[in-house]
Every structure is written in C-alpha cells, then in structure tokens.
Backbone and ligand atoms as CSV (ligand in chain L), in Angstrom:
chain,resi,resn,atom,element,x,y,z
A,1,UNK,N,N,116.606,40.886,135.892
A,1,UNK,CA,C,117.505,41.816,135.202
A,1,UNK,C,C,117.099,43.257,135.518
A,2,UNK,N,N,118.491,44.186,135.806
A,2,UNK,CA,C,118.322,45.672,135.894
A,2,UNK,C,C,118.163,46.745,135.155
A,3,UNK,N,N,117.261,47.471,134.345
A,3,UNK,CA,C,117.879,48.352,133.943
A,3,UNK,C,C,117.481,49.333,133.959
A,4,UNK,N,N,117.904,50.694,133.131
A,4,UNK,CA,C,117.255,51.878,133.347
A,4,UNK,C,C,115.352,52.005,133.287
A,5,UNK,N,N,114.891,51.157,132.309
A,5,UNK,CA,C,113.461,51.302,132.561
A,5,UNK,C,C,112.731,50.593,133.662
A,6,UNK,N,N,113.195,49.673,134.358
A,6,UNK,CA,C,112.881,48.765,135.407
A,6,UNK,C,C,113.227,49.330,136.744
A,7,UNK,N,N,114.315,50.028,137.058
A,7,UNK,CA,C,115.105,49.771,138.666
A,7,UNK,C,C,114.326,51.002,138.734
A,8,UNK,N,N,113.553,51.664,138.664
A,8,UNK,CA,C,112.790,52.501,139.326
A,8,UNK,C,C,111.537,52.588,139.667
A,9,UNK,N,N,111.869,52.325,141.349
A,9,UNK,CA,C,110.780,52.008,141.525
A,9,UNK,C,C,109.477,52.793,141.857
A,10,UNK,N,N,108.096,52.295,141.705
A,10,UNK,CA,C,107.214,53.866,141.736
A,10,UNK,C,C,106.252,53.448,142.734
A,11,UNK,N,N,105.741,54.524,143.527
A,11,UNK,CA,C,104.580,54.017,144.533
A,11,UNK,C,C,103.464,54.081,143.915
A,12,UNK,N,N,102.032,53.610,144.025
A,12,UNK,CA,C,101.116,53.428,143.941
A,12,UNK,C,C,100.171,54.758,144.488
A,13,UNK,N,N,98.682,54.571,144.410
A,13,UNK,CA,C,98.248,55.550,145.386
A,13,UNK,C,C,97.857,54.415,146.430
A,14,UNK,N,N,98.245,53.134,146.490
A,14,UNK,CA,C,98.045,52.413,147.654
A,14,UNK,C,C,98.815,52.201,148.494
A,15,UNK,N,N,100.271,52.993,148.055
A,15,UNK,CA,C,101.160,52.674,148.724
A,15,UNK,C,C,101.946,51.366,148.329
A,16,UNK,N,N,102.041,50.959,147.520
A,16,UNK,CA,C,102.788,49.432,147.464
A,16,UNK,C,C,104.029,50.369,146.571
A,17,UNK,N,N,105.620,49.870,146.939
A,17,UNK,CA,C,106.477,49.891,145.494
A,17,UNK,C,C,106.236,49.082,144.666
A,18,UNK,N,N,105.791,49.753,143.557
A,18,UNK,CA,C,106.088,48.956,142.160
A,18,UNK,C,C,107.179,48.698,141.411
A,19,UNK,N,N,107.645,47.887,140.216
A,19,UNK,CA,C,108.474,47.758,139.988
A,19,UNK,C,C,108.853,49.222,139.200
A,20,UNK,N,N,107.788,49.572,138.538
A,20,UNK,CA,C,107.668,50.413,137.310
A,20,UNK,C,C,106.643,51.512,137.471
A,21,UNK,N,N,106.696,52.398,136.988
A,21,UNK,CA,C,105.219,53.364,136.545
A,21,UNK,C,C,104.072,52.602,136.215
A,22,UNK,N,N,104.435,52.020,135.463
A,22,UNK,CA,C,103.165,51.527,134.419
A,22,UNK,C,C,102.689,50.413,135.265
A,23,UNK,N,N,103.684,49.652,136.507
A,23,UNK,CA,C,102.966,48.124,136.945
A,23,UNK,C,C,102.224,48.959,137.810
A,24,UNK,N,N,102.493,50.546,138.473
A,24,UNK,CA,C,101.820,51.250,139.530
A,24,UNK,C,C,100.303,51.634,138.904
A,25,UNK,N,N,100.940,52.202,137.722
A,25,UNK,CA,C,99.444,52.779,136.762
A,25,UNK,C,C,98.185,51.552,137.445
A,26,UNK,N,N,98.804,50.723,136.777
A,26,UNK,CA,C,97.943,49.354,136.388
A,26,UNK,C,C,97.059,49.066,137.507
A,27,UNK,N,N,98.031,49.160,139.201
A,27,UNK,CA,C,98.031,48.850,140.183
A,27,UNK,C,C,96.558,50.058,140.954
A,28,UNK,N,N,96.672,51.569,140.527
A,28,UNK,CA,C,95.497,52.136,140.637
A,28,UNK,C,C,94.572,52.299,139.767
A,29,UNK,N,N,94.449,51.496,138.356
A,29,UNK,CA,C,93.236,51.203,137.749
A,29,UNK,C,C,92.585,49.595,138.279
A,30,UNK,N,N,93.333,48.969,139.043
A,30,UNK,CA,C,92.448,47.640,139.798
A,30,UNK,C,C,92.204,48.245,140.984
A,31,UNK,N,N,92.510,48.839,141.574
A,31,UNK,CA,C,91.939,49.473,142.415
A,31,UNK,C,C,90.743,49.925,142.214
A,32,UNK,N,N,90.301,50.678,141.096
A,32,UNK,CA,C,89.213,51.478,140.847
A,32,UNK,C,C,88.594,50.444,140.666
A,33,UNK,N,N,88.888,49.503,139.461
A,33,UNK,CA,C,87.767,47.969,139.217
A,33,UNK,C,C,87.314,46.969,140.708
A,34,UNK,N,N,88.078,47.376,141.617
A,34,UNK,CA,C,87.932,46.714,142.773
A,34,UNK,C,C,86.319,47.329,143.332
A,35,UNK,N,N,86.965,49.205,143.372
A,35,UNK,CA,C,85.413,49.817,144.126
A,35,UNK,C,C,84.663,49.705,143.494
A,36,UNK,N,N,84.438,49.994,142.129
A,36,UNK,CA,C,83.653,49.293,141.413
A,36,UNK,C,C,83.084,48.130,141.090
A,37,UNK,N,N,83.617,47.686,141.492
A,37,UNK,CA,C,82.933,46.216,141.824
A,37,UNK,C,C,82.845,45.051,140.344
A,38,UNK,N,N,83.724,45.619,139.774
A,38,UNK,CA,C,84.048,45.079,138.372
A,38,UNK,C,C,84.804,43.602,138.982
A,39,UNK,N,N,85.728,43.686,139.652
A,39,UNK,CA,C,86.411,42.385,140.003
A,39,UNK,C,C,86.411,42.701,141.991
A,40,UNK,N,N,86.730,41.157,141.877
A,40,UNK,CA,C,86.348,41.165,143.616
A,40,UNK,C,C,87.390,41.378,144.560
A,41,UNK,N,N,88.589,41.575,143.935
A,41,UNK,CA,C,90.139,42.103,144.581
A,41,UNK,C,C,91.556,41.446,143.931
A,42,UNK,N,N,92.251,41.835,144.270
A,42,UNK,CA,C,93.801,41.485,144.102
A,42,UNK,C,C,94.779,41.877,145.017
A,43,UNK,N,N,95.642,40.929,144.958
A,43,UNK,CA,C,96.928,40.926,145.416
A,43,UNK,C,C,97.978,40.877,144.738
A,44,UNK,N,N,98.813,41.929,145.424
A,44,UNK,CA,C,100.165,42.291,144.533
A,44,UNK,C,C,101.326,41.408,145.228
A,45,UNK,N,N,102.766,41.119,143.622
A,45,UNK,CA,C,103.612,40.481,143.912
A,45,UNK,C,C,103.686,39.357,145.166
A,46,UNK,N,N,102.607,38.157,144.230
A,46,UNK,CA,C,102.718,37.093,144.593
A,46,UNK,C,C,103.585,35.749,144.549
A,47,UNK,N,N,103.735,35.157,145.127
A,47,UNK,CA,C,105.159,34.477,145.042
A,47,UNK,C,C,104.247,32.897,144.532
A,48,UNK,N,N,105.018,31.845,143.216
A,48,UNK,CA,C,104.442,30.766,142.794
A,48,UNK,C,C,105.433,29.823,142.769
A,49,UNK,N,N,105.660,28.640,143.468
A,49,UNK,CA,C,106.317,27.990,143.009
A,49,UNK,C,C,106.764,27.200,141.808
A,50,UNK,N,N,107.705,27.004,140.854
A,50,UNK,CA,C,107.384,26.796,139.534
A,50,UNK,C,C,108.626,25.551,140.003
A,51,UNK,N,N,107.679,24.043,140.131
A,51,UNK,CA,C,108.332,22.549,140.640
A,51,UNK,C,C,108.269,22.232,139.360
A,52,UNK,N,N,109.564,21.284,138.965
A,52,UNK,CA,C,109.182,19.909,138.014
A,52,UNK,C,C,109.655,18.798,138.168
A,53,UNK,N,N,109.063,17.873,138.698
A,53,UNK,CA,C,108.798,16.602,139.392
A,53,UNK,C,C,109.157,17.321,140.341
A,54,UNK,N,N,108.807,17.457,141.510
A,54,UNK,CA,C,108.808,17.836,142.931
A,54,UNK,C,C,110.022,18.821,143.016
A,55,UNK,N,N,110.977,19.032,141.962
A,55,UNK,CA,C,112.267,19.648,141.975
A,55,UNK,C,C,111.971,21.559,141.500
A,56,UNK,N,N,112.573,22.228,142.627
A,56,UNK,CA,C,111.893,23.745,142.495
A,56,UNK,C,C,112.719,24.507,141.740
A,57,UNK,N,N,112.600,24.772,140.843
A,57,UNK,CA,C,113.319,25.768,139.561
A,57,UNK,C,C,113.451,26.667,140.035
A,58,UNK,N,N,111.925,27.587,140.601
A,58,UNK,CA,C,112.332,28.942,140.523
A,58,UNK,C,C,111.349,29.646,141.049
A,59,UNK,N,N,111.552,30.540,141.924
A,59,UNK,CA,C,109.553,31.088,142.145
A,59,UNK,C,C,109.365,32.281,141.650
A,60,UNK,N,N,108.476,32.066,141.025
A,60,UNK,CA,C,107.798,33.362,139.922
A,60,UNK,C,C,106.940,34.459,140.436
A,61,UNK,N,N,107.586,35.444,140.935
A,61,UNK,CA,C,106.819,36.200,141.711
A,61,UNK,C,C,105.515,37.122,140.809
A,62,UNK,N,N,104.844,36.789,140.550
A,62,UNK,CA,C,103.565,37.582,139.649
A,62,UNK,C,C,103.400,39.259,139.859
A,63,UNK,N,N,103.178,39.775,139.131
A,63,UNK,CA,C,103.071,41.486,139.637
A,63,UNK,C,C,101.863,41.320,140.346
A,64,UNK,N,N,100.360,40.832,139.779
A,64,UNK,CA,C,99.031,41.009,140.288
A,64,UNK,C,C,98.349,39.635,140.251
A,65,UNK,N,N,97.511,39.188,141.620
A,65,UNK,CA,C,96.545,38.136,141.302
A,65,UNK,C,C,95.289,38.765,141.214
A,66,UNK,N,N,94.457,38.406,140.331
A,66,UNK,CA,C,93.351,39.600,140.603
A,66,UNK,C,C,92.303,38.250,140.888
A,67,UNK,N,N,91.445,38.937,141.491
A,67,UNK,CA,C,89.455,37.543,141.678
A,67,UNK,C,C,88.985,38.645,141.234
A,68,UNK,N,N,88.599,37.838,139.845
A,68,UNK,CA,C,87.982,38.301,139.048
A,68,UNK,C,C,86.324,37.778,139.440
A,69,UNK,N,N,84.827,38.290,139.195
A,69,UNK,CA,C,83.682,38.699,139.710
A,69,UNK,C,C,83.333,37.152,140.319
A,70,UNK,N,N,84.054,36.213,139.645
A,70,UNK,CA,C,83.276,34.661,139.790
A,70,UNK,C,C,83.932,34.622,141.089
A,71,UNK,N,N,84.826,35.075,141.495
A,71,UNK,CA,C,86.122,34.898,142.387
A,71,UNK,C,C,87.404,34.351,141.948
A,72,UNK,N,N,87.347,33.821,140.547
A,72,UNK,CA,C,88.346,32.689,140.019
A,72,UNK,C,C,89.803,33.682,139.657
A,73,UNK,N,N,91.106,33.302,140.178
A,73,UNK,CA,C,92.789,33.606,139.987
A,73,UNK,C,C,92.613,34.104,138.660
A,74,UNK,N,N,93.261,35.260,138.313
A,74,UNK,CA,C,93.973,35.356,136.936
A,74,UNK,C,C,95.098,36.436,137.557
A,75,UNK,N,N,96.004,36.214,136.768
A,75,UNK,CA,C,97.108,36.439,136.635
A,75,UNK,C,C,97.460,37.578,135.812
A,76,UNK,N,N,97.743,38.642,136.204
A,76,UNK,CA,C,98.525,40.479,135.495
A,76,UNK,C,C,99.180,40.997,135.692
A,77,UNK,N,N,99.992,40.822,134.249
A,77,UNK,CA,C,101.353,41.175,134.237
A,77,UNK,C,C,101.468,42.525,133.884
A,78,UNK,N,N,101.510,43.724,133.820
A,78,UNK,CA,C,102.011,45.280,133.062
A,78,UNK,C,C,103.480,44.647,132.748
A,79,UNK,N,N,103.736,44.855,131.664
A,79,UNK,CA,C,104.517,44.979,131.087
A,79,UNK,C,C,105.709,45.989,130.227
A,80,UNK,N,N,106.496,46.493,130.643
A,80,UNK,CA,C,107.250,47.506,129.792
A,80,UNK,C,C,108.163,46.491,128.375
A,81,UNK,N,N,108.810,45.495,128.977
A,81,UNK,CA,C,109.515,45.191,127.834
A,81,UNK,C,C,109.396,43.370,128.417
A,82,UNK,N,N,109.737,42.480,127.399
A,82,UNK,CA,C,109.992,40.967,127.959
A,82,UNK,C,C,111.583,40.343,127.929
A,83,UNK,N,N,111.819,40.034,129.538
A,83,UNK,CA,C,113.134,39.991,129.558
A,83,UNK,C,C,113.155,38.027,129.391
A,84,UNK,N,N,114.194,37.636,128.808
A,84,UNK,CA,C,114.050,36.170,128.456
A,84,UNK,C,C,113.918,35.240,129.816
A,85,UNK,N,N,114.316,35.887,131.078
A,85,UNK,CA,C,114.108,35.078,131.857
A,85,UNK,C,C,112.651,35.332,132.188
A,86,UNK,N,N,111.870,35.943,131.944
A,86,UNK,CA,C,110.662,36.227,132.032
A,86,UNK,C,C,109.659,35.394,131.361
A,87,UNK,N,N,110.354,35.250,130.006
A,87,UNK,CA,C,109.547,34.497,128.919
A,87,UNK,C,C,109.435,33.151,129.508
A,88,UNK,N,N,110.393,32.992,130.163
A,88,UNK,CA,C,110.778,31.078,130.291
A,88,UNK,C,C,109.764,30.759,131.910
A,89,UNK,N,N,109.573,32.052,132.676
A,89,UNK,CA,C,109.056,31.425,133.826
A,89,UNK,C,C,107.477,31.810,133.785
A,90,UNK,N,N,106.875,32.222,132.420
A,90,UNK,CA,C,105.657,32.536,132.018
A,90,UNK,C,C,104.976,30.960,131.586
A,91,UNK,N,N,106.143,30.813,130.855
A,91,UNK,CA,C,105.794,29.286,129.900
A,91,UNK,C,C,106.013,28.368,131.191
A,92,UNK,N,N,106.719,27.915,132.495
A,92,UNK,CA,C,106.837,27.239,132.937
A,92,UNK,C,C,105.276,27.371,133.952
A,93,UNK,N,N,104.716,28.508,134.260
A,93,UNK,CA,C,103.885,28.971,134.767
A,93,UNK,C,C,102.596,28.825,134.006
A,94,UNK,N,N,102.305,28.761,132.757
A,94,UNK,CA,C,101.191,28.061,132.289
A,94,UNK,C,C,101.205,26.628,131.946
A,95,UNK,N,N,102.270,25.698,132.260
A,95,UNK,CA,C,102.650,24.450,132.079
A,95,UNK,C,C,101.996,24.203,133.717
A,96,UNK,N,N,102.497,24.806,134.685
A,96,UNK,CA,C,102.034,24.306,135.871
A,96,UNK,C,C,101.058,25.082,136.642
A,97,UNK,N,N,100.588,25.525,136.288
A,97,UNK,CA,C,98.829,26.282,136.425
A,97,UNK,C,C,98.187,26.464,135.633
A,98,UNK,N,N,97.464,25.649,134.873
A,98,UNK,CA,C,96.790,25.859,133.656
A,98,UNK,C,C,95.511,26.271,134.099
A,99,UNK,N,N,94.903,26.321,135.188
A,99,UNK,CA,C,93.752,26.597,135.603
A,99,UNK,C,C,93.570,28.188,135.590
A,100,UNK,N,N,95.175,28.900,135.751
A,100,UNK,CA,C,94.794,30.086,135.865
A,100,UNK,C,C,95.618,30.809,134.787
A,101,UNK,N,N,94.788,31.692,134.444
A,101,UNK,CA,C,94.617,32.783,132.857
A,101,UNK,C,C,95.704,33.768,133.543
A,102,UNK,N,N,97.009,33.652,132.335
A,102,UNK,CA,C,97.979,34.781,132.745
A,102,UNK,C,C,98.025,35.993,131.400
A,103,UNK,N,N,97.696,37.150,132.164
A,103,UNK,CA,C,97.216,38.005,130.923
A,103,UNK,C,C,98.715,38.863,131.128
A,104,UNK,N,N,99.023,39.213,130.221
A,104,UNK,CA,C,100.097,40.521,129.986
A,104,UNK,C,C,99.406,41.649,129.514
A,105,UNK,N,N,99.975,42.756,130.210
A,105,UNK,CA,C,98.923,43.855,129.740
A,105,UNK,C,C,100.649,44.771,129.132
A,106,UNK,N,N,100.718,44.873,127.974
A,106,UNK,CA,C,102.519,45.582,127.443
A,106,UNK,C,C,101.924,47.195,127.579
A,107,UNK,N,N,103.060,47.612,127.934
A,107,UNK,CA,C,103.222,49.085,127.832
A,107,UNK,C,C,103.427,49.624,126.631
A,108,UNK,N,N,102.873,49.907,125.548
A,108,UNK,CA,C,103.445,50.129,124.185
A,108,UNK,C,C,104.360,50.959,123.899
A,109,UNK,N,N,104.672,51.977,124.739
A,109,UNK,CA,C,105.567,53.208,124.663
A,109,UNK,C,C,106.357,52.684,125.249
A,110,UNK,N,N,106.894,51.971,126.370
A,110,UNK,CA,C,107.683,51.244,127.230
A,110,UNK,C,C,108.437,50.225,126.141
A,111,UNK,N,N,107.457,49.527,125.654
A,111,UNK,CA,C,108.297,48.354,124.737
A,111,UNK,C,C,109.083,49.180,123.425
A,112,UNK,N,N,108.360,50.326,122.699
A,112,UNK,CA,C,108.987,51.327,122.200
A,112,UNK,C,C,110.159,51.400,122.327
A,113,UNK,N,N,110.878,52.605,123.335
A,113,UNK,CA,C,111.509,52.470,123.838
A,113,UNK,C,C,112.720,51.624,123.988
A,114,UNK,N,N,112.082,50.147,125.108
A,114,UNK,CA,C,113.017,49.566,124.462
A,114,UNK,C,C,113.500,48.713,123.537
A,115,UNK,N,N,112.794,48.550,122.242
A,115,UNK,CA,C,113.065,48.033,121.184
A,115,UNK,C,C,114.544,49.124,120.117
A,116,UNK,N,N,114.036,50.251,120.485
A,116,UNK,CA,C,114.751,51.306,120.331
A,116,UNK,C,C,116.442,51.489,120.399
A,117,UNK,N,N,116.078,51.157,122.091
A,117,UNK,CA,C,117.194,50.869,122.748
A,117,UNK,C,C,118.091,49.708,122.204
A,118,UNK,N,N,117.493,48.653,122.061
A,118,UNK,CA,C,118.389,46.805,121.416
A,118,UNK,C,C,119.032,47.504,120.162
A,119,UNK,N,N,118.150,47.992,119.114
A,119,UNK,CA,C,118.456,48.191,117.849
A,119,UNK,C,C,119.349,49.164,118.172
A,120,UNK,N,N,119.922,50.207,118.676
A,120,UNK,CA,C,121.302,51.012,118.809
A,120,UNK,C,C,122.186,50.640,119.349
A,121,UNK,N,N,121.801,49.179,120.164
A,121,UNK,CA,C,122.814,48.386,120.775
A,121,UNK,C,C,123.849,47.827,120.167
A,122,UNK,N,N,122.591,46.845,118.708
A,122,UNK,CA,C,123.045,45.943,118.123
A,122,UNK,C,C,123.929,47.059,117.039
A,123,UNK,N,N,123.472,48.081,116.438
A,123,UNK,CA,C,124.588,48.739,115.882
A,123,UNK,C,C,125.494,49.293,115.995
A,124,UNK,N,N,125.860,49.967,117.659
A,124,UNK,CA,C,127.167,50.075,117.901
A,124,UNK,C,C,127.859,49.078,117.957
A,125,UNK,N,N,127.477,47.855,118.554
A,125,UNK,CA,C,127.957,46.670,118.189
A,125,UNK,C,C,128.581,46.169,117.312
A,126,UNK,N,N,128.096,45.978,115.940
A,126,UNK,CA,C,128.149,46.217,114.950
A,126,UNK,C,C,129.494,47.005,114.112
A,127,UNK,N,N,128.825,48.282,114.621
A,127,UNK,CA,C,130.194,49.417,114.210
A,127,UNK,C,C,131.021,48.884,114.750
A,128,UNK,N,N,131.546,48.669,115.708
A,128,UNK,CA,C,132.987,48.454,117.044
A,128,UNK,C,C,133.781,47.498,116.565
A,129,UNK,N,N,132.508,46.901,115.566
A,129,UNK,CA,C,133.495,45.628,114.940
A,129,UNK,C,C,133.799,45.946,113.595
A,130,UNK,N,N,133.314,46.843,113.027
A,130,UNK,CA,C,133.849,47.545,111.357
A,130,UNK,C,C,132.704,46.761,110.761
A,131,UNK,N,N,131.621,45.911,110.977
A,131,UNK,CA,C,131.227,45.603,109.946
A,131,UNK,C,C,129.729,46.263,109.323
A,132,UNK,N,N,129.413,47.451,110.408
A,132,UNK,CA,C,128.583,48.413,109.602
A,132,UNK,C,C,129.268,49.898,109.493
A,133,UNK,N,N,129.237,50.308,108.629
A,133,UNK,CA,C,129.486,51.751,108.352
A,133,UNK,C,C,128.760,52.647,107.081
A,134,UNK,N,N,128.499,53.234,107.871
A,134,UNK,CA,C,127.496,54.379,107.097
A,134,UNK,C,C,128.097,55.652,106.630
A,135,UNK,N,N,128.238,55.830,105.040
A,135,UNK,CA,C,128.733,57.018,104.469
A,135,UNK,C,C,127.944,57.726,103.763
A,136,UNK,N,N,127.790,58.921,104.153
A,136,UNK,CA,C,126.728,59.659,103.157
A,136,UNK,C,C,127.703,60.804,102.182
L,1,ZN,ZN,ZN,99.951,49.078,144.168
C-alpha cells in the first residue's frame, strides 16, 4: 500500500533507497553497529518466501537482515505505521521461520501521525453520512 508517509523514498548514507526516512535512519545506525562491531552485518530488503504446503502465498520482502555478534538472522523492521497486509505476512513469517527473531523497531511520531490521520478519516466519514455532527 501507497501513501503519503511511505511513497517517499529516502537514501541512506550508504546509498540504498529506502522506503522511508526512518527505515534510512535505522539503515545508518546499523551501519554504525556494524563498525562497531556491535553486530557482524546486514542486508537490506531481503526477499522470503512465505510457502504453505509447498504452495507460495507471497514473498515478504524484509527491510533488514542483520548477523547479529553470534552470526545468527534476525529480522528489522522500522516501522512508521502497520499496514494489514503487513500484519498478515509478519504472522505468516514467524509461523515459517521460527528460528529467526523478527523485531519491529515503530517510529512513534510516524505512527502518531498516522493514527491521526485514520481518526479524521473515520470522521469525515462519519459526517458525509450525517451521523456525527458537532454544535457548539
Ligand atoms: Zn541503507
């Protein structure tokens, strides 16, 4: 899904497009944990197949794989807001990789925002149909 907080996309200082500011933010603070030697690297927007019984739903492209110090997969998401098709290929994605830890890291001002946004949705909505109106 498109929308105004998502379709813009931002570079990195590594150069990668991100989806977002914040997946870029994210994208040059693993960087720094990289030289630092906090974790042993990552790779961006990785592609997962998400099969059930051999039948392919959907592939879940991950924002970040990071090897973390042991070397072992985890999975990081930056997050601005959770779109439902998102929710469903998270859950299908810890159903069929349970070995690897999928962390969401939310943007709090981002989800702000757009929580903000739904709730003026749902009340013009609302209004258009007469059944809220506000008189002072
Ligand atoms: Zn990047």
């Amino acid at each position: 899904m498109q929308n105004k907080y998502t379709a813009k996309k931002s570079l990195c200082s590594q150069g990668h497009k991100h989806d977002s500011r914040w997946e870029a933010k994210y994208c040059n603070d693993l960087e720094l944990l990289k030289r630092g030697g906090a974790i042993k690297g990552y790779d961006v927007q990785v592609p997962f197949d998400l099969k059930v019984n051999d039948a392919l739903i959907c592939v879940h492209r991950v924002d970040f794989v990071v090897y973390n110090q042991e070397g072992n997969k985890e999975v990081h998401e930056p997050k601005g807001f959770e779109s439902s098709d998102w929710k469903i290929k998270k859950k299908l994605f810890e159903a069929l990789y349970p070995e690897i830890p999928y962390f969401v890291i939310i943007d709090e001002k981002a989800k702000e925002r757009w929580n903000r946004w739904k709730k003026r949705k749902k009340e013009e909505k609302g209004r258009s149909k007469g059944r809220v109106w506000v008189t002072r």
